[in-house]
C-alpha positions as CSV (number, residue, x, y, z in Angstrom):
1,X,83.5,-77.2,137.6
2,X,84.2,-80.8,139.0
3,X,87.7,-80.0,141.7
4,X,89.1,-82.6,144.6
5,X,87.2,-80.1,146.7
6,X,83.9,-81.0,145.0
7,X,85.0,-84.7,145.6
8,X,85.4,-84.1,149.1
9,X,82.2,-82.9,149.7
10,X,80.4,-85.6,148.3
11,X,82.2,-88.1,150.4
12,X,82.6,-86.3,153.6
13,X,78.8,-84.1,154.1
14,X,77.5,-82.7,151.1
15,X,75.5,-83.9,148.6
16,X,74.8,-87.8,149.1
17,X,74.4,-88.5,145.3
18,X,77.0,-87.2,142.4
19,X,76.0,-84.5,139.8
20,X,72.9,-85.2,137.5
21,X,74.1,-85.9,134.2
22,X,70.7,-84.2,132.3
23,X,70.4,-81.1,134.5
24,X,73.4,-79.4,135.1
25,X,72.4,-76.4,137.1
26,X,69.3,-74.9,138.8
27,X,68.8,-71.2,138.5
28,X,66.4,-69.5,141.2
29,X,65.0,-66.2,140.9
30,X,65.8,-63.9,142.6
31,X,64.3,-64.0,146.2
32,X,62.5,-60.6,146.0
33,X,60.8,-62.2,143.2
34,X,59.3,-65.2,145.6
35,X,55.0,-65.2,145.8
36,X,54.0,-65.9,149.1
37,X,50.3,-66.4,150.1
38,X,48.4,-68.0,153.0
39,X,50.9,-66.8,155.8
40,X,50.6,-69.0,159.2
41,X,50.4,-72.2,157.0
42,X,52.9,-75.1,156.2
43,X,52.8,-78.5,154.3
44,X,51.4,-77.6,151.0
45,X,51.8,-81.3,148.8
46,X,50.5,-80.8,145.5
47,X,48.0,-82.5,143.1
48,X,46.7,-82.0,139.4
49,X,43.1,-82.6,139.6
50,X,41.0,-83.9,136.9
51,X,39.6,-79.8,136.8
52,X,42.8,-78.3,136.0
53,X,43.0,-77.2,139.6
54,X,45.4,-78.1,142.2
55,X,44.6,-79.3,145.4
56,X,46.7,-79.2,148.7
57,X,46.4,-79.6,152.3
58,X,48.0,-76.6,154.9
59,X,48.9,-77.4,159.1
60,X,49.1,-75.2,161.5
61,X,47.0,-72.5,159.4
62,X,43.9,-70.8,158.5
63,X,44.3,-71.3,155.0
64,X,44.4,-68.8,151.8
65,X,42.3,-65.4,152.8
66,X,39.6,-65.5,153.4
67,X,40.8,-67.4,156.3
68,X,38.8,-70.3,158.1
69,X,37.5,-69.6,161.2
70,X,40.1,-71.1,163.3
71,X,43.7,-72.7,163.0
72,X,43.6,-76.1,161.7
73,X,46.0,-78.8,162.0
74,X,44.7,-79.7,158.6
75,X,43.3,-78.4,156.1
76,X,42.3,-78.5,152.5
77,X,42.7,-75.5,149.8
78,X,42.9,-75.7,145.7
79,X,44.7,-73.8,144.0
80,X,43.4,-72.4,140.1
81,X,45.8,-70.2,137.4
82,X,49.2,-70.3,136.5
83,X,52.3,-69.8,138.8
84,X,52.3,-66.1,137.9
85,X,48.4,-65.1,138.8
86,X,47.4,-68.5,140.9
87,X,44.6,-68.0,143.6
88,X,43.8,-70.2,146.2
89,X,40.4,-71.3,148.3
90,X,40.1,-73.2,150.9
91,X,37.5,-76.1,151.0
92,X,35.6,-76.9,154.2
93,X,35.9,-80.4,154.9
94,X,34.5,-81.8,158.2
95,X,35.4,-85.3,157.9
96,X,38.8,-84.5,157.2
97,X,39.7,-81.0,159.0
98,X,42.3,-81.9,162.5
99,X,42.9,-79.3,165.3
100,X,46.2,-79.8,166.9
101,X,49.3,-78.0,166.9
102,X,52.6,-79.9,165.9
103,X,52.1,-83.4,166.7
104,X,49.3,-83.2,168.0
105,X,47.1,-83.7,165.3
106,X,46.9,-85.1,161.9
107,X,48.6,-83.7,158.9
108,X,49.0,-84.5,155.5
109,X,52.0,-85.1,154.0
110,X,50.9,-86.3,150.2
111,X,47.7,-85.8,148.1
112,X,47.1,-87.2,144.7
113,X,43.9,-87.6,142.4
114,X,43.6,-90.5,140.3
115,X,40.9,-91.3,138.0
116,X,39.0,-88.3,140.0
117,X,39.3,-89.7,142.8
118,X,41.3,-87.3,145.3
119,X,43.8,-89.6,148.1
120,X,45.6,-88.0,151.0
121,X,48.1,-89.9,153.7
122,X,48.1,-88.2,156.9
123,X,50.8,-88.3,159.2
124,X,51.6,-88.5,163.1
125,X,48.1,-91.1,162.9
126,X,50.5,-93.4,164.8
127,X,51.8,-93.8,162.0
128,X,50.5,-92.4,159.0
129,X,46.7,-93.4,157.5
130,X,45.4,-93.0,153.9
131,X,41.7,-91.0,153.3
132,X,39.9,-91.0,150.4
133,X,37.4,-88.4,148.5
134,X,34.8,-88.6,145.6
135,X,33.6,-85.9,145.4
136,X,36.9,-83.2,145.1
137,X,37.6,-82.7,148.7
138,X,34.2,-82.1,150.4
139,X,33.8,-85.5,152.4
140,X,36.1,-88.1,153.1
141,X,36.4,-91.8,154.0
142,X,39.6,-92.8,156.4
143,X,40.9,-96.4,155.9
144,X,40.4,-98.5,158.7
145,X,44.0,-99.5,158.9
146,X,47.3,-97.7,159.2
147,X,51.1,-98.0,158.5
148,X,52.4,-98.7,162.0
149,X,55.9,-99.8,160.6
150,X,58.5,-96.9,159.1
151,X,56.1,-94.4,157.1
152,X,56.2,-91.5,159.3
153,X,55.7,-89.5,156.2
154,X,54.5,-90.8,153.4
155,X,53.8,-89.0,150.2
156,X,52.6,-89.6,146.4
157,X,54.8,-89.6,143.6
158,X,52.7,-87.0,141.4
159,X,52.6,-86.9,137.1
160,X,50.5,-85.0,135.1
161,X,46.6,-84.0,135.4
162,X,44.6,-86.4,137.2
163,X,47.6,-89.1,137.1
164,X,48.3,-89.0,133.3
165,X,51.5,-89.9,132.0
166,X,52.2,-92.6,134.8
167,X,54.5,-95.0,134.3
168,X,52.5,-97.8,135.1
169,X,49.5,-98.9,136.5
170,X,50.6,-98.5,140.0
171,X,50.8,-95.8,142.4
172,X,54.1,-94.9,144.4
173,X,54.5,-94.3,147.9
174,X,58.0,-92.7,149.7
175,X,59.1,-92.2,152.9
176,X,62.1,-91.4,155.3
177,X,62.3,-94.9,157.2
178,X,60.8,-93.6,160.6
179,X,57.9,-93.9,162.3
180,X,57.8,-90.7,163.5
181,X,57.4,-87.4,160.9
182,X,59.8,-85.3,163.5
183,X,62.9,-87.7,163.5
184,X,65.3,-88.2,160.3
185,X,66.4,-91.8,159.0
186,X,69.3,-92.9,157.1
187,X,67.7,-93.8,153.9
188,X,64.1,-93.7,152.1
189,X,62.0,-96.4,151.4
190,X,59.2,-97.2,148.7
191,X,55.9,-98.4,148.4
192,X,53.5,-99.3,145.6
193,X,50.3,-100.4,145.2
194,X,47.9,-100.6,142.1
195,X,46.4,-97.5,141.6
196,X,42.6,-99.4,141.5
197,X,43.5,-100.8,145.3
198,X,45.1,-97.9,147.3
199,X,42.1,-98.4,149.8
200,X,43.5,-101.7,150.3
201,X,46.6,-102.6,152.8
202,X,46.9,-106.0,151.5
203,X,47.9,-105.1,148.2
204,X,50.6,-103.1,148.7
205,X,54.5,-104.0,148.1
206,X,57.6,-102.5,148.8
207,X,60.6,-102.1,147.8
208,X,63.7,-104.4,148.7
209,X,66.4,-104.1,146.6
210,X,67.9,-104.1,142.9
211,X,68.5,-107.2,141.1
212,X,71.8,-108.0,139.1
213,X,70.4,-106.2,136.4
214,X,69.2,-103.4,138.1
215,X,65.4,-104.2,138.1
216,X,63.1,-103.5,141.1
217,X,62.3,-106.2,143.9
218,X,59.0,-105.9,145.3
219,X,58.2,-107.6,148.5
220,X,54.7,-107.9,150.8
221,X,56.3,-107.8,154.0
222,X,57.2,-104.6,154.8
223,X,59.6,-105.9,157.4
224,X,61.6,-106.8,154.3
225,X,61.6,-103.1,152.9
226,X,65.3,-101.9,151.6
227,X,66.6,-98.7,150.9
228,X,65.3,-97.1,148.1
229,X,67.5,-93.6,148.7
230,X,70.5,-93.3,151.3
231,X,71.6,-90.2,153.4
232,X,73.0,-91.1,156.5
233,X,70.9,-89.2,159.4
234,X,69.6,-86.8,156.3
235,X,66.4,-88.7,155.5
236,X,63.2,-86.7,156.4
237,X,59.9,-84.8,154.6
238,X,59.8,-84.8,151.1
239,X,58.2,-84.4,147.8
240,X,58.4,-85.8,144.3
241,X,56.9,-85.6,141.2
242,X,57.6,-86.7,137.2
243,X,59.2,-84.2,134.8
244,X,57.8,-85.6,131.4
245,X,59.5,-83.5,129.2
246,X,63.0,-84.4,130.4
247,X,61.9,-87.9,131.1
248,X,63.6,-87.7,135.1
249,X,62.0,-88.0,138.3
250,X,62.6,-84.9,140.7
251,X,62.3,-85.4,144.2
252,X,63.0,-82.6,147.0
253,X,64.2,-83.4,150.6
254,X,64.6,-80.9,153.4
255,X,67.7,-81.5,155.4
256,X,66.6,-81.7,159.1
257,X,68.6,-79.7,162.0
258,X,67.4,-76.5,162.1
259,X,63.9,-74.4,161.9
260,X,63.4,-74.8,158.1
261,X,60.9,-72.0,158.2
262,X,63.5,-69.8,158.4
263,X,66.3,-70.9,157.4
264,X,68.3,-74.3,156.3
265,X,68.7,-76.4,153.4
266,X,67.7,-79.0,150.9
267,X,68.3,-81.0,147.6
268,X,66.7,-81.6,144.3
269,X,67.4,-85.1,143.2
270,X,67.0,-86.8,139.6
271,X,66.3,-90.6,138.3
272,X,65.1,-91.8,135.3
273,X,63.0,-94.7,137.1
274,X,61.1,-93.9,140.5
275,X,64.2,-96.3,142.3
276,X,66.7,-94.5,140.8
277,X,69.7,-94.3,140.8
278,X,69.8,-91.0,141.9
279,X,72.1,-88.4,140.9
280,X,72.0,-84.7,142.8
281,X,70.8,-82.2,140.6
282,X,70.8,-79.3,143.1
283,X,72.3,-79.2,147.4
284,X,73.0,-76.7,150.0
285,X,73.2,-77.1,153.4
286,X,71.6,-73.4,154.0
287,X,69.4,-71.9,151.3
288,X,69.2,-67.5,150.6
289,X,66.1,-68.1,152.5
290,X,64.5,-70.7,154.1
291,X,63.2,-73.6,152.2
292,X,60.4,-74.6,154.9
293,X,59.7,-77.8,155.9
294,X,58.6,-79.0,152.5
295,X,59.1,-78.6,149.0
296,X,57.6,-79.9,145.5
297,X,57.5,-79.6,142.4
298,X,54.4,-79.3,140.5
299,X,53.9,-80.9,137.3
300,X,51.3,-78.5,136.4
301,X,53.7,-75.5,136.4
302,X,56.2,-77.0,134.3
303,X,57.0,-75.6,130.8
304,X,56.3,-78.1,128.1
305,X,60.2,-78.4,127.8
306,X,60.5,-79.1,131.3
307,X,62.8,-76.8,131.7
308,X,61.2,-74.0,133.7
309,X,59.7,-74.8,137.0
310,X,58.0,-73.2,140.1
311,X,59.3,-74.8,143.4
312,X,56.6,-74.8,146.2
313,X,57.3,-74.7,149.4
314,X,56.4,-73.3,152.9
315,X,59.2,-71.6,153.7
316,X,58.2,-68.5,156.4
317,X,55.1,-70.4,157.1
318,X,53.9,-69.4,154.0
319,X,52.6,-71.1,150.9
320,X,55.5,-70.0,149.0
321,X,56.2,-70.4,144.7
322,X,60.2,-69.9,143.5
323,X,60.5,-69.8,139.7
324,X,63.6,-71.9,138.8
325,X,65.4,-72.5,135.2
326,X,67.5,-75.6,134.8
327,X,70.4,-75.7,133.0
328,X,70.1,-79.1,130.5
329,X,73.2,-80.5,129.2
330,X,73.3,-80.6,125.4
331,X,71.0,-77.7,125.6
332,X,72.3,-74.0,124.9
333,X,70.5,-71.6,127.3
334,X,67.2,-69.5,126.0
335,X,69.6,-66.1,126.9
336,X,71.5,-64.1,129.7
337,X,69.9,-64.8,132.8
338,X,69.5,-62.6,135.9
339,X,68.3,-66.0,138.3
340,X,70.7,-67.0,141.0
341,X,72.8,-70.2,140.5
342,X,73.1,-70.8,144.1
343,X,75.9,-73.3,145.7
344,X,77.3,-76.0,143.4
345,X,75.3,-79.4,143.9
346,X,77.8,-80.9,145.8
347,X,78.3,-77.4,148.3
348,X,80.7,-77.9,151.5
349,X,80.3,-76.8,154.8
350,X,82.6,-74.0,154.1
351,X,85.3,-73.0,152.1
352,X,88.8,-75.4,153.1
353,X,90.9,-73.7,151.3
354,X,92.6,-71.3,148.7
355,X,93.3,-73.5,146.1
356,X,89.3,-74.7,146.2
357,X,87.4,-71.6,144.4
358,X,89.7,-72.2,141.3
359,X,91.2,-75.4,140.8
360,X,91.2,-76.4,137.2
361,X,89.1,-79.5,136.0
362,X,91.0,-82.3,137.4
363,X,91.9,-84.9,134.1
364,X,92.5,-88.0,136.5
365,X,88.9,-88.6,137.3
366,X,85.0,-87.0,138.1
367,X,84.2,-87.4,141.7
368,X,81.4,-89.8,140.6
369,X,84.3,-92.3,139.4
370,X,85.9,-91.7,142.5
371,X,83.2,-91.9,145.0
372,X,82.3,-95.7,143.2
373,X,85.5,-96.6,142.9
374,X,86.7,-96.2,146.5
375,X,83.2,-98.0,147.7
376,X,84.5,-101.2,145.5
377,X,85.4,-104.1,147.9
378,X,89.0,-104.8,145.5
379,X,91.6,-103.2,147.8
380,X,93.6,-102.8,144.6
381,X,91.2,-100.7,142.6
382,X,90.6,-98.8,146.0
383,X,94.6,-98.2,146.0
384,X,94.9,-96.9,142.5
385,X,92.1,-94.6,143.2
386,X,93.8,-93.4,145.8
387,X,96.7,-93.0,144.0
388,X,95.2,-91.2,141.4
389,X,93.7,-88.8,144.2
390,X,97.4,-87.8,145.7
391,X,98.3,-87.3,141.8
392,X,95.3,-84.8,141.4
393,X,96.1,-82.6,144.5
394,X,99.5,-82.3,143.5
395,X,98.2,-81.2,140.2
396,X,95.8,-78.5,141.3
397,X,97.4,-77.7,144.7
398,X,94.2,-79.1,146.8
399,X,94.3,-81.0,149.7
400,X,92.4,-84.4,150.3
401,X,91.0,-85.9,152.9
402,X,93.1,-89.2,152.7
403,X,91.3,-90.2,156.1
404,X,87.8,-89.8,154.9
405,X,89.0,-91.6,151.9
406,X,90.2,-94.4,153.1
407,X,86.3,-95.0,155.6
């Protein structure tokens, strides 16, 4: 239920983006139901190989039992079966395994197979520092240059089995605009490259800005780079990955603050292009348990509707699988479900106020039309906005933030 509360958040610390228009709600299960594996282990980005398996990359770890001999900084696992019965395996890797705890030594923060060829970017590499494999993970070739502008943490937006179903002919690179992978930014920013020269540094481009009608500017210099995403100091690790079925793009971003391990928060975000524009499809500030210090989404382990999904992530330094239903608009649900909503996608801080819980459906205007609105440089639209704000918390009885408003 949209309330001046809801508005609020989204304009003073909640959710940066207003609700998703396809998926209206995300239903967990419940947390008892969560599959952990591999305990000690974080990272986990996801790729569909060309052999129906997935692969992934763990820090700090020793891997899926059996373990590997010692903790690794980095690491490389697959993973084979369905989200229900999966197994995992580590692959030794020499010319790619780090030692190093934290900073100290590579990780990787995004994998991705194309043509069966598997890529991985590695982070804190000063700054981050794309390897290659042929042969599914066993050796590896590391580029012999690096991002050493913004790209702290760099990761692949993932489709289907062995990069089926892309868009285009290019591959897609995001990022929190930092050079390190341990500091937040205010915004995202977005790389491509065609998919045949991801070896190569000169070919890549990056996103500037939207034209006048809306298309994608691409520029070489990556001093040029724009904001692809904005969260003002909310930008850090992240994941993304295409959901054909529903025909959105679905990208997870931890919020930063606090020992994700254990416990904190994130959000879901949709688009139907890899540059948006992005609407929020699920946000909280501090999960039922803690949504590690990555999540993703893998395509592999969605339903053909897209509407059933598995969210990895490494929350308890684990390699961790949530099953998740999302609740499509237009489409009436399967049955009666047991799954946890969690927050609304715009959740506050707290609760400010009696009158929040219950306000009716305000009839004067969605927060979306608000939060635009009162970002349009004509004083006089911003006016009757705000007008039409006092009008809806005499209606329901909430108060709002005229202050915050007004910034």
């Amino acid at each position: 239920m949209h309330t001046v509360f809801c508005l609020t958040a989204l304009l003073s610390g909640g959710a940066p983006y207003p609700p998703s228009p396809v998926v209206r709600q995300i239903e967990w299960a419940p947390a008892e139901a969560i599959v952990r594996q591999a305990p000690g282990g974080d990272n986990w980005p996801l790729t569909w190989g060309d052999d129906d398996a997935m692969y992934t990359a763990y820090g700090d770890g020793r891997g899926f039992k059996p373990f590997v001999p010692k903790k690794l900084s980095m690491g490389l696992a697959k993973v084979v079966g369905g989200p229900d019965d999966f197994r995992g395996s580590n692959i030794p890797a020499p010319t790619l395994e780090e030692t190093g705890d934290g900073a100290r030594g590579r990780k990787a923060s995004g994998v991705l197979m194309v043509e069966g060829v598997l890529y991985l970017w590695a982070r804190n590499a000063g700054n981050s520092q794309v390897a290659w494999s042929s042969d599914r993970g066993k050796t590896w070739t590391w580029a012999d240059w690096k991002f050493t502008t913004s790209f702290g943490y760099p990761t692949f937006l993932n489709f289907g089995r062995n990069y089926a179903g892309a868009r285009d002919g290019f591959v897609y690179i995001y990022s929190h605009d930092n050079d390190s992978a341990y500091l937040p930014a205010d915004r995202m920013v977005l790389a491509r490259v065609p998919k045949e020269h991801i070896r190569m540094r000169d070919s890549y481009e990056f996103f500037e800005r939207l034209d006048g009608g809306g298309r994608p500017v691409w520029t070489g210099e990556i001093e040029r780079r724009g904001a692809v995403f904005e969260h003002d100091g909310k930008c850090y690790r992240s994941g993304i990955t295409y959901n054909a079925a529903l025909g959105r793009y679905l990208w997870c971003q931890t919020l930063p603050g606090v020992d994700a391990r254990f416990r904190g928060g994130f959000g879901v975000y949709g688009a139907p292009e890899p540059w948006g524009p992005w609407t929020t499809v699920f946000f909280t500030e501090m999960w039922d348990v803690g949504p590690g210090e990555t999540q993703s989404i893998p395509t592999k382990w969605m339903s053909d509707d897209g509407r059933t999904l598995h969210l990895v992530f490494s929350g308890d330094d684990h390699f961790s699988v949530r099953k998740a239903m999302l609740v499509v608009a237009g489409v009436a649900p399967a049955g009666p479900s047991t799954f946890s909503r969690g927050p609304p996608r715009s959740a506050p801080r707290r609760n400010r106020g009696k009158h929040n819980a219950k306000a009716p459906r305000h009839p004067l205007g969605s927060p979306l039309e608000t939060r635009l609105l009162l970002q349009h440089p004509d004083p006089l639209l911003q006016d009757q906005q705000l007008n039409k704000s006092r009008q809806i918390a005499r209606t329901t009885g909430a108060t709002v933030n005229i202050n915050r408003l007004n910034k």
